[in-house]
C-alpha positions as CSV (number, residue, x, y, z in Angstrom):
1,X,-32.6,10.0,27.9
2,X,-32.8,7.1,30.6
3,X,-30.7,3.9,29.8
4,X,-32.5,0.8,29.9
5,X,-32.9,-0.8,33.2
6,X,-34.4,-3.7,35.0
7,X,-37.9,-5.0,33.7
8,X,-39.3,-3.5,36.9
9,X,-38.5,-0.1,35.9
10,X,-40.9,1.7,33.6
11,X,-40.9,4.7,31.0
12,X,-38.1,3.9,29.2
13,X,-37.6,7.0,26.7
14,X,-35.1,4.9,24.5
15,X,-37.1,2.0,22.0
16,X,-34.0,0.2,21.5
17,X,-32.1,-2.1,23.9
18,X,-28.8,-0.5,24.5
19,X,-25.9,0.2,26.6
20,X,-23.6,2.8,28.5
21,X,-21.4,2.0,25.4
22,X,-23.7,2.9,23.0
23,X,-24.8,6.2,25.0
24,X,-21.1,7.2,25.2
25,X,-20.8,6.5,21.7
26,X,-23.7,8.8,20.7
27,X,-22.4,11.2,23.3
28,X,-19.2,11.4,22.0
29,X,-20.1,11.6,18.2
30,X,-23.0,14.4,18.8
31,X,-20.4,17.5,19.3
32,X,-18.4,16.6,16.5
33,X,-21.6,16.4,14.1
34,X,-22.7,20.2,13.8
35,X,-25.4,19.0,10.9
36,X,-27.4,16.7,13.5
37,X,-26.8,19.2,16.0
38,X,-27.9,22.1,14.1
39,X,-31.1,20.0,13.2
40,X,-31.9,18.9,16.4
41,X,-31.7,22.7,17.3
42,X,-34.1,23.7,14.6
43,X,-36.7,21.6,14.9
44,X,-39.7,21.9,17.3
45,X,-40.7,18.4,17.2
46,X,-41.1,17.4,20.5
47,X,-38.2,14.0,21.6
48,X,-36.3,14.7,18.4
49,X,-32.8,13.8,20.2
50,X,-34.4,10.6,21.5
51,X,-35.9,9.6,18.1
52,X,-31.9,10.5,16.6
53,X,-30.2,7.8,19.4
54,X,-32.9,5.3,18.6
55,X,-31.5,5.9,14.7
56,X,-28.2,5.8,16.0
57,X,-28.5,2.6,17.9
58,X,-30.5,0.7,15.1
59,X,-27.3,1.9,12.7
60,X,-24.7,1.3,15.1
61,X,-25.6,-2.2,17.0
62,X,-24.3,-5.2,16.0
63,X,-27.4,-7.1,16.7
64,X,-30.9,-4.4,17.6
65,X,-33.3,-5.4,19.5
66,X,-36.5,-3.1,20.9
67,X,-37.7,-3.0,24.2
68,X,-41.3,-4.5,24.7
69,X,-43.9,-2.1,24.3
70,X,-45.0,-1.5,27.6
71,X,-41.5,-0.9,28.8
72,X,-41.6,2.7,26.4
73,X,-43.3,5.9,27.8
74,X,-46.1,6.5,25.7
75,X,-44.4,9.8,24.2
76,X,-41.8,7.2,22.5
77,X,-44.3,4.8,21.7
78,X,-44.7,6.0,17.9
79,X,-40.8,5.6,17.4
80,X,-41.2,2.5,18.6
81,X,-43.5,1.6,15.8
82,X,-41.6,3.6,13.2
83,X,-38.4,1.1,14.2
84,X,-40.7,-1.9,13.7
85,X,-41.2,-1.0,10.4
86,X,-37.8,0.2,9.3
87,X,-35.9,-3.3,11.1
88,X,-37.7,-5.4,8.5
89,X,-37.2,-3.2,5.4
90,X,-34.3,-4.8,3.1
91,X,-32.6,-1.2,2.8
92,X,-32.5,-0.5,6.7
93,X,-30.0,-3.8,6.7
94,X,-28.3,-3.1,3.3
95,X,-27.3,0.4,5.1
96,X,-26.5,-1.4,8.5
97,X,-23.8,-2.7,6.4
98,X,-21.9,0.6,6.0
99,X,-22.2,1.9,9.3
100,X,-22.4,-1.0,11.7
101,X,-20.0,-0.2,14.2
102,X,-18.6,2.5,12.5
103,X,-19.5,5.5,14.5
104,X,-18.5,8.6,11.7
105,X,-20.7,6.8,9.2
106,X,-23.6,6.0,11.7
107,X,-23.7,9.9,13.2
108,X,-24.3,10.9,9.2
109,X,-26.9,8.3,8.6
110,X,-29.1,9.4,11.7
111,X,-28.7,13.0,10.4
112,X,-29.5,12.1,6.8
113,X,-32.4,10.2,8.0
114,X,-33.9,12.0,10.7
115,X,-34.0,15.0,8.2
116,X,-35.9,13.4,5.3
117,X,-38.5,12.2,8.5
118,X,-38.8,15.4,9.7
119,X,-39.7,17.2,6.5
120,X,-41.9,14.0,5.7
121,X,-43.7,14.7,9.0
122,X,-43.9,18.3,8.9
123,X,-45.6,18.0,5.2
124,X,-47.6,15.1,6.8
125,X,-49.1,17.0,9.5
126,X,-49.8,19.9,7.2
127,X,-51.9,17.7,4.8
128,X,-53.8,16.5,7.6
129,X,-54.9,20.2,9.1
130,X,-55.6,21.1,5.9
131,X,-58.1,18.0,5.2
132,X,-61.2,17.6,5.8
133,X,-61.1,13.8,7.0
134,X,-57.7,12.4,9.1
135,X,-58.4,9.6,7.7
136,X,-57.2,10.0,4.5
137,X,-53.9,9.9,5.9
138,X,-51.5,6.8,4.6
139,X,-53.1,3.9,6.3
140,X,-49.8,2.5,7.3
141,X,-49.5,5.1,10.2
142,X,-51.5,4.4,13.4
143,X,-51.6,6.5,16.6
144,X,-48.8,5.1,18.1
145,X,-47.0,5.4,15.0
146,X,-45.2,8.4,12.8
147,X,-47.3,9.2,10.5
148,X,-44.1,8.3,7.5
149,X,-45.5,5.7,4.8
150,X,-43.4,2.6,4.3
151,X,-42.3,3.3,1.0
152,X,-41.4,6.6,2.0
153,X,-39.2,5.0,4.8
154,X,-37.8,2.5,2.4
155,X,-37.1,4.9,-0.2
156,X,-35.4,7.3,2.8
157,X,-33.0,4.9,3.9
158,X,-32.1,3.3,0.6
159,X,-31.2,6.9,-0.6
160,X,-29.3,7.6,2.2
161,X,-27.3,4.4,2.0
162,X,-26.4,4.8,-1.8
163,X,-25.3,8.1,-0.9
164,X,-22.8,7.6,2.3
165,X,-21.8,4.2,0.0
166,X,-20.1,6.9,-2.7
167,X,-19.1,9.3,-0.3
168,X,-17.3,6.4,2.0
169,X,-16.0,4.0,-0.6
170,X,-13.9,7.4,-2.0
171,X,-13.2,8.5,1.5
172,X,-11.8,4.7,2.0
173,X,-9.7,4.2,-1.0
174,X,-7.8,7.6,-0.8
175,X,-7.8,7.8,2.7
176,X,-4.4,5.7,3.6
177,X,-1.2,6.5,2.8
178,X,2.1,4.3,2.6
179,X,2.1,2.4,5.5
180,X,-0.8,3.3,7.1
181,X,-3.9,2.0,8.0
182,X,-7.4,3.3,6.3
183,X,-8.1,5.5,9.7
184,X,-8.8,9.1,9.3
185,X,-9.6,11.4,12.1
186,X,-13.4,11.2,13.7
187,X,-14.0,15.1,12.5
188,X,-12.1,14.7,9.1
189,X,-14.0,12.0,8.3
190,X,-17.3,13.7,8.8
191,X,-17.2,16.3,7.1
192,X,-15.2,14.9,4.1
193,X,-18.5,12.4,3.7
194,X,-20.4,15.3,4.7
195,X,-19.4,17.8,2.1
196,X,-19.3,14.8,-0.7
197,X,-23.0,13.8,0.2
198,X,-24.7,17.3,0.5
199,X,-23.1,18.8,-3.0
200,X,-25.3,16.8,-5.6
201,X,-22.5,17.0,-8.0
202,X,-19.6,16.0,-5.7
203,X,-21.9,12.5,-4.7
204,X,-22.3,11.9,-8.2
205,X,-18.7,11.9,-8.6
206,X,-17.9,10.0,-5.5
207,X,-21.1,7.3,-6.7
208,X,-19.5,6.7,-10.2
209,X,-15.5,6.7,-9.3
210,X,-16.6,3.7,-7.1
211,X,-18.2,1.8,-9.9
212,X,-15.5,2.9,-12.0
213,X,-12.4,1.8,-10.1
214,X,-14.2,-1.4,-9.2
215,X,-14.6,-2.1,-12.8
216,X,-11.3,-1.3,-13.3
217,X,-10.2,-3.6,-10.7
218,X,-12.1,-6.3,-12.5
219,X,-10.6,-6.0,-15.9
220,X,-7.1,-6.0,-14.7
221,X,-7.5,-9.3,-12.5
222,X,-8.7,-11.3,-16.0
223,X,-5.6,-10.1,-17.2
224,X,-3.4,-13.3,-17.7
225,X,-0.4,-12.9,-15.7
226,X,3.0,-13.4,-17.0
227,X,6.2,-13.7,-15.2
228,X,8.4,-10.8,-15.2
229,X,10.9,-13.3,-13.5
230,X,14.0,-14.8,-14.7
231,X,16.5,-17.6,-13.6
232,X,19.9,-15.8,-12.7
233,X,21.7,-18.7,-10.5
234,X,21.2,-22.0,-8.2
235,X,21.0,-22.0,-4.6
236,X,20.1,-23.9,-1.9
237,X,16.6,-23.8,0.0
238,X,12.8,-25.0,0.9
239,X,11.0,-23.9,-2.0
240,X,9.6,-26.8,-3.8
241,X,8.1,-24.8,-6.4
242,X,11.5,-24.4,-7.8
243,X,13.0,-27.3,-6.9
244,X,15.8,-28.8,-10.0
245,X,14.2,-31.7,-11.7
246,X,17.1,-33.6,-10.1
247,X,15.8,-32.8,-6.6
248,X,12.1,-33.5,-7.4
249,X,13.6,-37.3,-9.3
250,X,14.2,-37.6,-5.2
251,X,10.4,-37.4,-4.3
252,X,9.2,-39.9,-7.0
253,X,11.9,-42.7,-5.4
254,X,10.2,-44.3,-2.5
255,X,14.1,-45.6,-1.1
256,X,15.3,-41.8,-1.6
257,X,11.7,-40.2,-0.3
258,X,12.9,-39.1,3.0
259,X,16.0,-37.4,2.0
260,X,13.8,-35.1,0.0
261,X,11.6,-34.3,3.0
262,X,15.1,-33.8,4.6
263,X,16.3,-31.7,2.3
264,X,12.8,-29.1,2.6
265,X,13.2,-29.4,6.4
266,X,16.9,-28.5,6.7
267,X,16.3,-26.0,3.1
268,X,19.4,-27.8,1.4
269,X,17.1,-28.5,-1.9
270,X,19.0,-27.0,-4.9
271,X,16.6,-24.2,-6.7
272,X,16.3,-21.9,-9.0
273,X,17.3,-18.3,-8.1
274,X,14.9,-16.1,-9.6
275,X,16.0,-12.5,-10.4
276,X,12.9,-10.2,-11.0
277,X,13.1,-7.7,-14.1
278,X,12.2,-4.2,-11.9
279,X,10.5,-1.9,-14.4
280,X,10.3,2.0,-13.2
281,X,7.0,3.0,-12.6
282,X,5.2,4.9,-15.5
283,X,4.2,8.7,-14.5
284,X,0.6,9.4,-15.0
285,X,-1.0,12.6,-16.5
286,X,-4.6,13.2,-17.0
287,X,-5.8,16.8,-18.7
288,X,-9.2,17.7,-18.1
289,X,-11.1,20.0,-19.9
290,X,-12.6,22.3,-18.0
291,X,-14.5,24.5,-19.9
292,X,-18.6,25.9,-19.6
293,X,-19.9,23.1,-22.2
294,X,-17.8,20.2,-20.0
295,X,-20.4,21.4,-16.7
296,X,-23.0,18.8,-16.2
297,X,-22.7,15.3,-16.5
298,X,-19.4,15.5,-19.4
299,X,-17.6,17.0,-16.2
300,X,-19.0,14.8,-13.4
301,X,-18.0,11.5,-15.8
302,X,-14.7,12.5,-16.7
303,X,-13.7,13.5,-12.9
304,X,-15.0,10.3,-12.1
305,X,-12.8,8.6,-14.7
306,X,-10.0,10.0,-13.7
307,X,-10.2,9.5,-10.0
308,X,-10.4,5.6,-10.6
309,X,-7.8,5.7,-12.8
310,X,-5.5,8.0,-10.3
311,X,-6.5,5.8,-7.3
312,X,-5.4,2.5,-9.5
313,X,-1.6,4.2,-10.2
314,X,-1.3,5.1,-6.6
315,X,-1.8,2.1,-5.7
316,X,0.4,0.7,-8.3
317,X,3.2,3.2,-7.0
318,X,2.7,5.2,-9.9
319,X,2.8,9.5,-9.4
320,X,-0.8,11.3,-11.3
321,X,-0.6,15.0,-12.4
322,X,-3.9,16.2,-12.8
323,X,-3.9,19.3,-15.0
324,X,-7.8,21.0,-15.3
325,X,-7.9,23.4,-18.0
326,X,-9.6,25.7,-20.0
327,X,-9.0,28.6,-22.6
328,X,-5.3,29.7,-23.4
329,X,-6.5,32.8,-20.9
330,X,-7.1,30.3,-18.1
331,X,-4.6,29.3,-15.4
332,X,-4.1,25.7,-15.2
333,X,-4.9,23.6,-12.1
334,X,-2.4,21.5,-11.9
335,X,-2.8,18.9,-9.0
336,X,0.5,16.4,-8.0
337,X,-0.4,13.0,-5.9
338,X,2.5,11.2,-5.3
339,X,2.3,7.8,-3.8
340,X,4.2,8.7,-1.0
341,X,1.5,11.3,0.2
342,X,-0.2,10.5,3.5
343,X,-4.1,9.7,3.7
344,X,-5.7,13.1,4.4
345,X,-3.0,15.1,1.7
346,X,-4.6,12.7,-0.7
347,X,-8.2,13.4,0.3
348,X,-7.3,17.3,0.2
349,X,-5.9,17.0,-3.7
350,X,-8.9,14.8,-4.7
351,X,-11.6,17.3,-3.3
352,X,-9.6,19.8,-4.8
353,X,-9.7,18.0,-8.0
354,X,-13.5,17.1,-7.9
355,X,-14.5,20.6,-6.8
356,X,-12.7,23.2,-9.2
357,X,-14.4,24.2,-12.4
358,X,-13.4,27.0,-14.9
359,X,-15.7,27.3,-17.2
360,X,-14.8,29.5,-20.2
361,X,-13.9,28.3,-23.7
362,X,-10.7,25.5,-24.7
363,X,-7.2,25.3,-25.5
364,X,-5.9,22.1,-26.5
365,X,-1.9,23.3,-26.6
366,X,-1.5,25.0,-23.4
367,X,-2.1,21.6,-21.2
368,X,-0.1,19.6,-23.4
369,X,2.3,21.8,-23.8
370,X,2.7,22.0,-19.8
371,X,2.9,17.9,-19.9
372,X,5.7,17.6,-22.4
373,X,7.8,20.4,-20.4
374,X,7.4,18.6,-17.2
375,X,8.4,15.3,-19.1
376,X,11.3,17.0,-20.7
377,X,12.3,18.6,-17.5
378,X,11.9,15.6,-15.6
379,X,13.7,13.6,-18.6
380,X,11.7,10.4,-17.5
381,X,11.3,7.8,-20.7
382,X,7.6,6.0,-20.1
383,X,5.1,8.4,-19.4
384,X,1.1,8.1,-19.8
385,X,-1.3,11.0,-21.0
386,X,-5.4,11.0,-20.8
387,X,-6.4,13.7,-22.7
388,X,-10.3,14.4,-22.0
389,X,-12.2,17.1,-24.1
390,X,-15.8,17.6,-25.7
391,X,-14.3,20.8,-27.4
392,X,-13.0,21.2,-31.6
393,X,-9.5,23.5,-31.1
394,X,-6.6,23.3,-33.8
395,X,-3.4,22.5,-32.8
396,X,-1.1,24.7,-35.3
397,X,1.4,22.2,-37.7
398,X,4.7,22.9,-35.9
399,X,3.5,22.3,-32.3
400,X,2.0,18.8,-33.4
401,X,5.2,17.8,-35.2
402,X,7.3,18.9,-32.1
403,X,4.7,16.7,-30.4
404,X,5.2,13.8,-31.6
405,X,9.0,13.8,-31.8
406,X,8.7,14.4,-28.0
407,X,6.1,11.5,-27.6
408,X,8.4,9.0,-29.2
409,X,12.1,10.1,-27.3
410,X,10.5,9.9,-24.0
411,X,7.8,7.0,-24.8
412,X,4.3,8.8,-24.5
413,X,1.7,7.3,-24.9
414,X,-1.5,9.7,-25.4
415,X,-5.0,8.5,-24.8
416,X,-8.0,10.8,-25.7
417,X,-11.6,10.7,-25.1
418,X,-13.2,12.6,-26.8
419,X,-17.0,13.5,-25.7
420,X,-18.5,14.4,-29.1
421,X,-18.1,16.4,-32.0
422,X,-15.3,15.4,-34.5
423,X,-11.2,14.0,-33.7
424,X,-9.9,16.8,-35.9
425,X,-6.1,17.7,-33.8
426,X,-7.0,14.9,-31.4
427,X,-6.8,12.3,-34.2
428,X,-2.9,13.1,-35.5
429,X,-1.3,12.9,-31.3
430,X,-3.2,10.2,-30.3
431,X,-2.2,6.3,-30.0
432,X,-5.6,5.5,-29.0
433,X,-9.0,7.6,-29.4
434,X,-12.3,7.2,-27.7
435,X,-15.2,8.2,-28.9
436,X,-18.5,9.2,-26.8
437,X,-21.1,10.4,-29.1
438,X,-24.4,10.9,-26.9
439,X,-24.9,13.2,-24.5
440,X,-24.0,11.4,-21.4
441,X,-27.3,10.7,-19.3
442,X,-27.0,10.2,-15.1
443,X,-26.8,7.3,-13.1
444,X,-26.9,3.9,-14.4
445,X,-26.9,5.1,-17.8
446,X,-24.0,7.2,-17.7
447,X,-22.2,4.4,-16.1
448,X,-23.7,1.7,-18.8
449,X,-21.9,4.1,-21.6
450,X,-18.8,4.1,-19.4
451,X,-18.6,0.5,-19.7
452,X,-19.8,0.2,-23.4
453,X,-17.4,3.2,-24.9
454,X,-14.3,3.7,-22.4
455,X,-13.6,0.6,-21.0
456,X,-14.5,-1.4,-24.6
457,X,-11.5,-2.6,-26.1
458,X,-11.1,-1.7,-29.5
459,X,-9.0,-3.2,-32.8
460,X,-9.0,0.4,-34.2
461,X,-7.6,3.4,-33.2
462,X,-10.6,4.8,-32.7
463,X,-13.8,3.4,-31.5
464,X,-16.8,1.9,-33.8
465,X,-20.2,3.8,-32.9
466,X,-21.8,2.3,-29.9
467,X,-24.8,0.5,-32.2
468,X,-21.9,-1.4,-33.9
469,X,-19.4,-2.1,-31.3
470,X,-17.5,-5.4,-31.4
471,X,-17.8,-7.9,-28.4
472,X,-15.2,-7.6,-26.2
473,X,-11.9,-9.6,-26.7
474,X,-9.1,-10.4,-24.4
475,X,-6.9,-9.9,-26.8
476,X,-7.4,-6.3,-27.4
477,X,-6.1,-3.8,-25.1
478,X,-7.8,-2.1,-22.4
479,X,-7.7,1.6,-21.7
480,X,-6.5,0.3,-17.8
481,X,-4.0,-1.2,-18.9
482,X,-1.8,1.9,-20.2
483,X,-2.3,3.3,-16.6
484,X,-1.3,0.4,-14.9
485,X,2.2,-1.9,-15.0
486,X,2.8,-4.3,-17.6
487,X,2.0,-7.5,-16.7
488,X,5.3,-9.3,-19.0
């Protein structure tokens, strides 16, 4: 492709004002992309890899601007047009804003996009041999234009950019590790956000845990905050926020005014010592049923669940055990993150976790029974359970009475969602119990009846239907907040 030059030169092949930076960038991105290369390979439409830079540029640029028309070869012309277009669409901007600058996530968008063109044009051209009039093509194509309707483009790029929002907000929030920066690798990165866009059921997941952990994140800051501080001594310093009442007396006296600003200058005011109460962080351990009636949306919502509520302990220096199960025949998964784990040994547990599926019948005793033997072994006091099921499985008499003499030496609590059918065991271990009666639908109603049934606070152990559910109140508690620190 030839870079832009001087307006005296002509037959620019490139429609969009650009660089040597952003050819080196596209350069450098290309070989590490096998999905755009692969496509570029396969496809016999003639300037394909000029058409991708022009995508990458109007992705990547800060600020895109296109060259004047008669500064294009006429070959490049009907990308030209197609850019035009796109620019002034709402959802070419809205995805400008995840992958401005940001060279992994632009490389993916051009692929995405140039893909869903490719096949649009291909079925295009087809309709148009096969018809007896060209002009019944989509009168928003011309012939200097690419012959993809505006809606079609609109809908193309605001698919694309819902997608790589999931796949990079996950990416994002599991990708740094103590102490470092949320960086990963060029290649890492694309094909983490790769593999999570091009498995339906993996961008599902990554879609929801976003909406989930931001709700989460929302509940916990209209938490009232209360001190977990306490006054252990005096000593001498600038802090007027704990200044002695004697010192602040100072401040109010206009002939002993400047000895108080003395005092915060030189940090000779007398103040309270604070001591803070350290509480040790609560292990987390979600069970996940993972049997053949959890596939489908049960799964996808649960996965998602538990990934917001994993990333919130990390972050909260808090260790997750994720234990997937299935029949008392089945192997458990059992997945460790520790907060101490680096950014791409996260990412590896978590697309570990979001990929594996049994399948197979359930057995409610064998994952508990691993929990309260790691607990025991571990002899930590202040542990947290999620227990997430649609399945009916008896737990026998003596294992539930061991159960909850175990919950209440080392401090369990046990939170269970269960996804239809009836409590039955659930009901006896449980110090709180979620109920989801309907069949979980996708998308925006599956997360509507996360936010109605999971995240409702309830005054009963177990959750009204969701016709008759109470309005929220901030006194009640919130499922986040057993997977989080206390606030007093």
């Amino acid at each position: 492709m030839e870079s832009m030059g001087p307006p005296g030169i002509e037959g620019s092949t490139s429609v969009v004002v650009h660089d040597p930076f952003d050819e080196y960038a596209f350069n450098e991105m290309l070989p590490r992309a096998p999905g755009l290369n692969l496509l570029l390979a396969g496809t016999g439409v003639p300037m394909a890899k000029e058409l991708a830079f022009d995508l990458f540029c109007s992705f990547y640029k800060y600020v895109v601007k296109l060259l004047p028309h008669d500064r294009v070869v006429p070959e490049a012309r009907p990308h030209r047009q197609l850019l035009v277009r796109a620019i002034d669409l709402r959802e070419h901007e809205k995805l400008r804003s995840i992958t401005r600058l940001k060279a992994p996530e632009t490389v993916l968008a051009t692929e995405f996009v140039l893909d869903a063109l490719l096949k649009e044009l291909a079925r295009t051209d087809a309709h148009v041999e096969s018809a007896e009039s060209p002009d019944t093509a989509e009168d928003t194509s011309t012939s200097e234009d690419l012959a993809v309707g505006t809606e079609r483009l609109r809908e193309v790029l605001r698919n694309v950019g819902e997608e790589l929002r999931g796949a990079g907000e996950l990416v994002a929030a599991w990708s740094a590790g103590p102490g470092q920066e949320m960086r990963l690798p060029p290649e890492l990165k694309l094909r983490l956000m790769r593999d999570l866009v091009r498995n339906p059921r993996m961008s599902q997941i990554a879609t929801l845990f976003g909406r989930y952990r931001r709700l989460g994140l929302r509940e916990r800051e209209l938490r009232a905050v209360v001190s977990s501080e306490e006054v252990v001594d005096f000593i001498q310093g600038g802090d007027v926020a704990r200044a002695l009442a004697g010192e602040l007396s100072s401040f109010a006296t206009a002939e002993r005014e400047d000895l108080f600003y003395a005092k915060v200058v030189t940090h000779s005011l007398l103040i309270y010592d604070l001591g803070r109460r350290e509480r040790k962080p609560r292990p987390v351990y979600l069970c996940l049923d993972n049997s053949g009636s959890m596939a489908g949306e049960k799964e996808v919502w649960a996965k998602a669940v538990s990934l917001a509520l994993a990333q919130l302990a990390i972050a909260n220096g808090r260790s997750v055990e994720v234990v997937l199960f299935g029949d008392a025949a089945d192997p458990l998964r059992v997945i460790a993150i520790r907060p101490e784990d680096d950014g791409p040994t996260r990412l590896e547990k978590v697309m570990d976790m979001a990929s594996y599926f049994l399948g197979g019948g359930t057995n409610f005793a064998k994952p508990l029974a691993h929990v309260f033997d790691v607990i025991r072994e571990r002899g930590h006091s202040g542990n947290d359970v999620l227990f997430v099921s649609d399945g009916l499985c008896p737990l026998p008499d003596e294992f539930v009475r061991r159960l909850l003499e175990e919950k209440e030496r080392y401090d369990v609590r046990l939170t269970s969602v269960l996804i239809g059918g009836d409590p039955f065991s659930l009901r006896s271990v449980s110090d709180v119990l979620h109920r989801l009666d309907e069949v979980l639908a996708a998308g925006e109603a599956l997360a509507a009846h996360f936010a109605a049934s999971f995240l409702e606070r309830v005054p009963e152990p177990e959750s009204p239907p969701a016709s008759k559910a109470k309005q929220a109140s901030r006194a009640i508690p919130l499922v986040f907040d057993h997977f989080l620190p206390d606030g007093d």
